[in-house]
C-alpha positions as CSV (number, residue, x, y, z in Angstrom):
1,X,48.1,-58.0,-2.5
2,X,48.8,-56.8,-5.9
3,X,51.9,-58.6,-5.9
4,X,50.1,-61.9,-5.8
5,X,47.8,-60.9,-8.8
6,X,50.8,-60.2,-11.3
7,X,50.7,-63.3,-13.3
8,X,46.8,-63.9,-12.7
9,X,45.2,-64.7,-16.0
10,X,41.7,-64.7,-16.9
11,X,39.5,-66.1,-19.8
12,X,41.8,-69.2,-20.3
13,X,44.9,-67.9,-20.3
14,X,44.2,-65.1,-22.5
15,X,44.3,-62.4,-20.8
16,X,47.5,-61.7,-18.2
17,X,48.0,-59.1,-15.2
18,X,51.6,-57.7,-16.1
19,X,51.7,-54.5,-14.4
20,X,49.9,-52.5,-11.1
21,X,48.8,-49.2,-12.6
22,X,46.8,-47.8,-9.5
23,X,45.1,-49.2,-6.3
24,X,45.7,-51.1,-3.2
25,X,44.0,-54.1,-1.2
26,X,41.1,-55.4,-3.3
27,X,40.1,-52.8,-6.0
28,X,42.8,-52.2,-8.6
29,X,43.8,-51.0,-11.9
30,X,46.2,-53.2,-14.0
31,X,48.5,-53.3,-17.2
32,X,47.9,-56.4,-19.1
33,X,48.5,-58.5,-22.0
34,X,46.5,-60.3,-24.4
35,X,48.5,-63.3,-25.5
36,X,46.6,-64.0,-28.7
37,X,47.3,-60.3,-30.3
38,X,50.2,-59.2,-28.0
39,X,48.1,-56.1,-27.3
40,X,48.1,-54.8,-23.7
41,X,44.8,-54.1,-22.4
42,X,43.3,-52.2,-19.0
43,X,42.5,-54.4,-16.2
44,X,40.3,-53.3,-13.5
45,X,39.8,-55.5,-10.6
46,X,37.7,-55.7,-7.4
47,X,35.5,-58.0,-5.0
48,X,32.7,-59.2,-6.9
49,X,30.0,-57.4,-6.2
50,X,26.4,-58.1,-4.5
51,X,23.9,-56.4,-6.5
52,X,25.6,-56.7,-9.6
53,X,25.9,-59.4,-12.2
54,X,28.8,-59.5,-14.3
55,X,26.4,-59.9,-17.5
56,X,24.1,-57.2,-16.5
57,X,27.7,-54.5,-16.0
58,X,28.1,-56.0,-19.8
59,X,25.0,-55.4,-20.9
60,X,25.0,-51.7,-19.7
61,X,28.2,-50.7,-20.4
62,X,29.1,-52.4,-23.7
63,X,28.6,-49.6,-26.0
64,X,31.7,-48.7,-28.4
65,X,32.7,-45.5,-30.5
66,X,35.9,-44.4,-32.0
67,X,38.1,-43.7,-29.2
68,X,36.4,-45.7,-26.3
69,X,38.3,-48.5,-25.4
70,X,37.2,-51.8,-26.6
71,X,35.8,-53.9,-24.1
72,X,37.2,-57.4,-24.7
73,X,36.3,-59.4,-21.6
74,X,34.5,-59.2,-18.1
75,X,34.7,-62.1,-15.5
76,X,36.4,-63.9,-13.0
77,X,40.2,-64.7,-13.2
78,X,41.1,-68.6,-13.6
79,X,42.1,-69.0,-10.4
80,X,39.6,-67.2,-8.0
81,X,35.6,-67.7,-8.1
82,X,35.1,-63.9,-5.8
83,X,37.0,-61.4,-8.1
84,X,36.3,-60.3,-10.9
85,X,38.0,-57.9,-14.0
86,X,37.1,-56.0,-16.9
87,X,39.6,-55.7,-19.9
88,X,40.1,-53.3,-22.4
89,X,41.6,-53.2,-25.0
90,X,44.4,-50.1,-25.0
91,X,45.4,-48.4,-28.2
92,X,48.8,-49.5,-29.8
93,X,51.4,-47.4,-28.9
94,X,49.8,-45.5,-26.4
95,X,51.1,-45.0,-23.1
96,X,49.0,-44.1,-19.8
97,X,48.1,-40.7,-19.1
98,X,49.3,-40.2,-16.0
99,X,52.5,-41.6,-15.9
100,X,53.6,-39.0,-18.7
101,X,51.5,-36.3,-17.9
102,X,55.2,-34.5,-16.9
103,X,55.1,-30.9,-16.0
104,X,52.5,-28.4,-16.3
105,X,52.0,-27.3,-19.7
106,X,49.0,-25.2,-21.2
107,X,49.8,-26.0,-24.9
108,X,49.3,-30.0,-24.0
109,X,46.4,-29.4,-21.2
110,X,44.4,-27.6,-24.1
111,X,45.4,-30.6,-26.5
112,X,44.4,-33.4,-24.2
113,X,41.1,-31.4,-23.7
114,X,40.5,-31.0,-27.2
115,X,41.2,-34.5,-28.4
116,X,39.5,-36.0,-25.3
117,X,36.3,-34.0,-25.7
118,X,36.4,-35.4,-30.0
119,X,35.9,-38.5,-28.2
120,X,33.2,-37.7,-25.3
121,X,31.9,-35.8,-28.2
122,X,31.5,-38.5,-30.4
123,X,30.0,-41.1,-28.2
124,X,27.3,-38.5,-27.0
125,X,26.2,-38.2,-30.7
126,X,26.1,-42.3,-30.8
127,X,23.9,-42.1,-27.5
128,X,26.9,-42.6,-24.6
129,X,27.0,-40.1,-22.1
130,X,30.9,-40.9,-20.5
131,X,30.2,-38.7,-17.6
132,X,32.7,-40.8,-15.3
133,X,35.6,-40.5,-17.9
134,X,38.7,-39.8,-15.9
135,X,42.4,-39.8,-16.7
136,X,43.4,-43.0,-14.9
137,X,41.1,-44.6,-17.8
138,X,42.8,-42.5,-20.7
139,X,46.1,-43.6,-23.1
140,X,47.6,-40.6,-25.1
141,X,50.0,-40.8,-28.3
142,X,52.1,-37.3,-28.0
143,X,49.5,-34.9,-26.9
144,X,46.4,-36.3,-28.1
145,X,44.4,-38.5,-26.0
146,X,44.1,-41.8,-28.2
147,X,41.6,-43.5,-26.0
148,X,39.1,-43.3,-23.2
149,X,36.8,-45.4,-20.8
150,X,34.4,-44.9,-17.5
151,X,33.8,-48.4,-16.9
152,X,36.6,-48.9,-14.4
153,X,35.0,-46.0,-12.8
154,X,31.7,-47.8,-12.6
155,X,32.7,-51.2,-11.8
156,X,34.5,-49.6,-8.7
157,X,31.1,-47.9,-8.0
158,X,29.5,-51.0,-8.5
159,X,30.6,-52.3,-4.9
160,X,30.6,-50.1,-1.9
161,X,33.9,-49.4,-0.2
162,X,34.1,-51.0,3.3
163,X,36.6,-51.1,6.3
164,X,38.6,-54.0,3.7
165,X,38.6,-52.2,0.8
166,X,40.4,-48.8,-0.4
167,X,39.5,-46.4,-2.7
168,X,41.4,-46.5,-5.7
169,X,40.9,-42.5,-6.9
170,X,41.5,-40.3,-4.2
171,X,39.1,-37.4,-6.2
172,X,36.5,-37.8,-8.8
173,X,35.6,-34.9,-11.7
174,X,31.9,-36.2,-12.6
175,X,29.3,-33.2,-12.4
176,X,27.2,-33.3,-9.5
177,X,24.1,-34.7,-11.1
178,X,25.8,-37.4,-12.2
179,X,26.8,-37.9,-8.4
180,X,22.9,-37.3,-7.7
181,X,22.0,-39.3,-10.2
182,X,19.8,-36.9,-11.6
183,X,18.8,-36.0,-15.2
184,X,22.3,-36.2,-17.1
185,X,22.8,-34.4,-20.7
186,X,26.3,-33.4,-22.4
187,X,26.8,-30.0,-20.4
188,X,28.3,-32.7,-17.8
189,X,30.7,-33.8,-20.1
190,X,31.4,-30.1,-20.0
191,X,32.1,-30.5,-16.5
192,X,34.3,-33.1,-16.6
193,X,36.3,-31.4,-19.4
194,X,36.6,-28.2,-17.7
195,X,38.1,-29.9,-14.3
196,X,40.2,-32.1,-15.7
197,X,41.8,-29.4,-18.4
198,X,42.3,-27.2,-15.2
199,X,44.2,-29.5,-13.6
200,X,46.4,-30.2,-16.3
201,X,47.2,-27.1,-16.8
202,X,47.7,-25.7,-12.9
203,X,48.5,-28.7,-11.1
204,X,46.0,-28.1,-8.5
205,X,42.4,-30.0,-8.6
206,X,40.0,-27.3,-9.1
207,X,38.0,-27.6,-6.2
208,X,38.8,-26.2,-3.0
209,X,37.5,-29.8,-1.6
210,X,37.9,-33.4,-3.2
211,X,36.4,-36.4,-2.1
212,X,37.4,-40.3,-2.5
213,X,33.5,-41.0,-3.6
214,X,31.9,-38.2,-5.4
215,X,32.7,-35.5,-7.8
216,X,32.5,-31.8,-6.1
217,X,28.6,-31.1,-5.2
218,X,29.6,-27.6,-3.7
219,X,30.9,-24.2,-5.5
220,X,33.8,-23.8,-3.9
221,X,35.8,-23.6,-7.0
222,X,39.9,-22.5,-6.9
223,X,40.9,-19.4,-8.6
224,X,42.9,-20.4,-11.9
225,X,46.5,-19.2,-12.5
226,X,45.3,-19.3,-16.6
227,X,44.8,-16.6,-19.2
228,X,41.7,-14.8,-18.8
229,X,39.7,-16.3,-21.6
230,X,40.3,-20.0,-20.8
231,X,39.6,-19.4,-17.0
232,X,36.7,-17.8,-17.9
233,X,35.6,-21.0,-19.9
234,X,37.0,-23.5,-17.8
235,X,35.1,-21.6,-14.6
236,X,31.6,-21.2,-17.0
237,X,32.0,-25.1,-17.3
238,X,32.2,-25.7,-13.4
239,X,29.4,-24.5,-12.8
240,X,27.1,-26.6,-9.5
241,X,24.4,-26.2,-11.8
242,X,24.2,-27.5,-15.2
243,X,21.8,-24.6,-17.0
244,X,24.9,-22.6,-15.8
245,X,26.8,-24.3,-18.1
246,X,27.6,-24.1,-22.0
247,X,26.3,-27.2,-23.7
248,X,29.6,-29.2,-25.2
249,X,29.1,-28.2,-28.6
250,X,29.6,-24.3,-27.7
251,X,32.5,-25.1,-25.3
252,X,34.4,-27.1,-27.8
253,X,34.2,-24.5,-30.0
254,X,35.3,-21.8,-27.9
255,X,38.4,-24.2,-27.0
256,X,39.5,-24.4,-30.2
257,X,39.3,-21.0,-30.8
């Protein structure tokens, strides 16, 4: 299917599907352009959902802070009244995280961790908890993470997957009350820092079990092939529990150390 899509536009023309980043069947993640500023821009794509207006995902999920990707659109293409994308906007001269992720390296796992937790750090202070973050939604410049999202993330969650549809991440690094949807603070950004450093830097997803719909809920962590220090951290911030956890300001701290 995503073969048909390259060369769907949305908003008037604005706005083209160039590239298939991740996905099959109906839910997908797209390279784009925009043909007014020659920027490309992050398409997410899936089956309109049924308990979800398009205005409502807007207005919850429209917040902005340096190094969030802008949102610039959210709608159906020109050409087809039951899909819908979001669009946003991806830094100049970034490229996408996982296609140059390249081999493990600790120096550049602890970068990426560093520069991505600026960010999460940032938006908590503006009041934007970006517990879904997740490197299929981040574009790095050398070894720093030059911008971030969750709302592909949340539009996938925004419609169930069914016998038609596929999942589009095959594991998921939100803490588990986020998965609960319980009461959320920033030791779940924690969390998702910790899990998503670790894998950088090992290869291996942290958890002894991953799941195509929730983050892990069970402690069942993987011993860590790191020095002692930064296991130590990383495994602090893993924790089932969040009082187990060091609140993001003391992690990021001790990461930079």
């Amino acid at each position: 299917m995503h073969d048909r899509l390259l060369g769907s536009t949305f908003d008037g023309g604005r706005f083209r599907v160039e590239k298939r980043l991740q996905g099959e069947g109906l839910r997908q993640l797209f390279l784009g352009l925009d043909t007014e500023s020659s920027d490309a821009v992050l398409i997410s794509y899936d089956k309109l959902p049924k308990h979800t207006t398009i205005a409502g995902f807007v207005a919850a999920n429209k917040a902005q802070a340096p190094g969030v990707l802008e949102l610039l659109f959210a709608g159906t293409p020109d050409d087809e009244a039951s899909y819908w994308g979001v669009i946003e906007r991806v830094p100049r001269s970034a490229r996408w995280l996982p296609e140059v992720i390249g081999p493990h390296d600790l120096a550049k796992a602890l970068a990426l961790g560093r520069s991505a937790g600026t960010i999460l750090a940032e938006a908590a202070a503006r009041g934007t908890l970006l517990a879904r973050a997740r490197p299929e939604t981040m574009w790095i410049t050398g070894d720093t993470v030059a911008g971030l999202s969750q709302r592909s993330e949340l539009m996938f969650a925004a419609s169930w997957v069914t016998t038609f549809t596929m999942p589009v991440f095959d594991r998921y690094y939100c803490a588990p009350e986020v998965t609960r949807k319980q009461t959320v603070d920033d030791r779940a950004l924690v969390f998702t820092l910790s899990m998503m450093i670790a894998e950088w830097a090992t290869g291996l997803y942290p958890f002894a079990k991953k799941s195509f719909d929730s983050g892990p809920l069970e402690d069942d962590q993987v011993a860590l092939d790191l020095p002692a220090p930064l296991a130590t951290l990383l495994h602090s911030g893993m924790q089932i529990s969040a009082l187990r956890r060091p609140d993001l300001a003391t992690f990021l701290s001790a990461l930079r150390a």
